[in-house]
N, C-alpha and C positions, 0 to 999 in steps of 0.2 A: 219663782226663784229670782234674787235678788244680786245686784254683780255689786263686787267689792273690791276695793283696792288697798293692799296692805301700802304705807309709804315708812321707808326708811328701811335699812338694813337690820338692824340692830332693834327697833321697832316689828318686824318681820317676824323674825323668829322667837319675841318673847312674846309675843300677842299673839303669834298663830296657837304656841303653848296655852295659853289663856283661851283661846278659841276667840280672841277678838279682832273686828276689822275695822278698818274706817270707812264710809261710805265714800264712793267718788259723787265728786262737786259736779253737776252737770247746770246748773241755772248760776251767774254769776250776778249779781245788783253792781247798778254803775250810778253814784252819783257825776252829775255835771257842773263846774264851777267855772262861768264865766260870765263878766260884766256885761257882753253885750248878748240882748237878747237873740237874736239873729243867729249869732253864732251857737248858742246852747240849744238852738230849734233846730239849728243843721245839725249838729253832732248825734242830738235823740234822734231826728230823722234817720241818720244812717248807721246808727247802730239800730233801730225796728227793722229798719228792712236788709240789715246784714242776714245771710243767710246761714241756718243752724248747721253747727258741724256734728256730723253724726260719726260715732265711732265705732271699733269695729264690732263691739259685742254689741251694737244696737245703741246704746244710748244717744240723746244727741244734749250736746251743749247749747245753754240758748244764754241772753244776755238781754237782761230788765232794767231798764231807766228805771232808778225809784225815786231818784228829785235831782233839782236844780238850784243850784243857786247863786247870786249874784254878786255874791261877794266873800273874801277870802273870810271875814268872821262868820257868815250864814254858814259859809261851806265848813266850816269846823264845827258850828254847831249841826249842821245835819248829819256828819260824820259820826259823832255821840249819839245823835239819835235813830239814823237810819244802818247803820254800821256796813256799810259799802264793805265788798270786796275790790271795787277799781274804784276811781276817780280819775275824771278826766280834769284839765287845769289849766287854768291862762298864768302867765307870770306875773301880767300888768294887769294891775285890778284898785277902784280906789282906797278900799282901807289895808286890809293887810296883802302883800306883797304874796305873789306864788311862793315862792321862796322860804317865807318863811312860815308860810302853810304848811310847807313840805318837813320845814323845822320840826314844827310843833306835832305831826302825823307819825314823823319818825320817834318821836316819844313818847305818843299817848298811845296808838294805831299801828304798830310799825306792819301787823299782817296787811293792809290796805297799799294796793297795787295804784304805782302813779302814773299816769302819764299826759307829760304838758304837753296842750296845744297852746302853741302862742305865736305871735308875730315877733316877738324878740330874737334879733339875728345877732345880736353881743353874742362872742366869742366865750368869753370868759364866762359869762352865765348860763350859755348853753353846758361847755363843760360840767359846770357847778352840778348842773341838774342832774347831769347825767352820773359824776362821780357821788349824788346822792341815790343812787342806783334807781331813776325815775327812768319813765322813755319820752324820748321827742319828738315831737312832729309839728313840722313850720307850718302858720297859716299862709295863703290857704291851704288846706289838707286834702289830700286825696284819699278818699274810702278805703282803696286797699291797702293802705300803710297803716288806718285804727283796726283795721279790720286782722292785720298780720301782728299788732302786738293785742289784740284782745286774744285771736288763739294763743299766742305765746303765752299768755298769762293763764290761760286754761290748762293747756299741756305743763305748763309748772306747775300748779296748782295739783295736776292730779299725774304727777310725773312717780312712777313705781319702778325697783328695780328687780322685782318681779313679773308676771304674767295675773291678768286680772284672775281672781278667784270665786269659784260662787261662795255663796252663805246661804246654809236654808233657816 
């Protein structure tokens, strides 16, 4: 028996009529986009060893590095190719800007979950990021502040406002 999650109201009740459901997301892909290497080996380090959150009907959520890359144009080209659900982001990078990475994702990608890590303590660009509904996190970072917005982007991801349902 296989557990399913209807998402959306409205969605709920014409797809239950249909007998269809959507599966819940339990494996998320993280690409990592930051010029120094250093910093994109810590960040996979500690999302590997983040620990799986298990929910209540059993399943558990897990979160897979599936590239890196070291700059703001790689990072858009892996984005087409590896189709991430997160990305993580520096602001300061040498060819294209965090910023306007973030531009361009909101156009082509907009399902693709942001959130900058960077050393950028500007006011006004922190805002920016945030009123681009990304999340932030100053370097250097503390584990449990990626590790509180990866759940959060999970628990949204598979946020229902029903009670999960089987499907056989």
């Amino acid at each position: 028996v296989l557990f399913f999650r209807i998402i959306g109201k409205e969605r709920n009740r014409r797809n239950r009529k249909e007998g269809f459901c959507f599966p819940m997301q339990t494996e998320f892909h993280v690409l990592i986009v930051d010029d120094a290497f250093f910093i994109r080996n810590l960040i996979k380090k500690t999302i590997q060893k983040k620990p799986d959150k298990t929910l209540v009907d059993g399943q558990t959520i897990t979160f897979r590095v599936v590239g890196e890359a070291c700059s703001g144009k790689e990072g858009l080209e892996l984005c087409e190719s590896l189709k991430p659900d997160i990305i993580t982001l520096d602001l300061n990078m040498p060819d294209i800007n965090g910023v306007d990475v973030i531009h361009t994702l909101h156009k082509k990608m907009p399902e693709i979950e942001i959130i900058v890590i960077t050393s950028n303590k500007n006011k006004e660009i922190t805002e920016k990021v945030l009123d681009l509904n990304c999340r932030f996190i100053s370097k250097p970072f503390q584990d449990h502040l990626l590790y509180k917005d990866l759940n959060e982007i999970a628990e949204k991801r598979n946020q229902t406002s029903e009670p999960v349902q089987e499907a056989e």
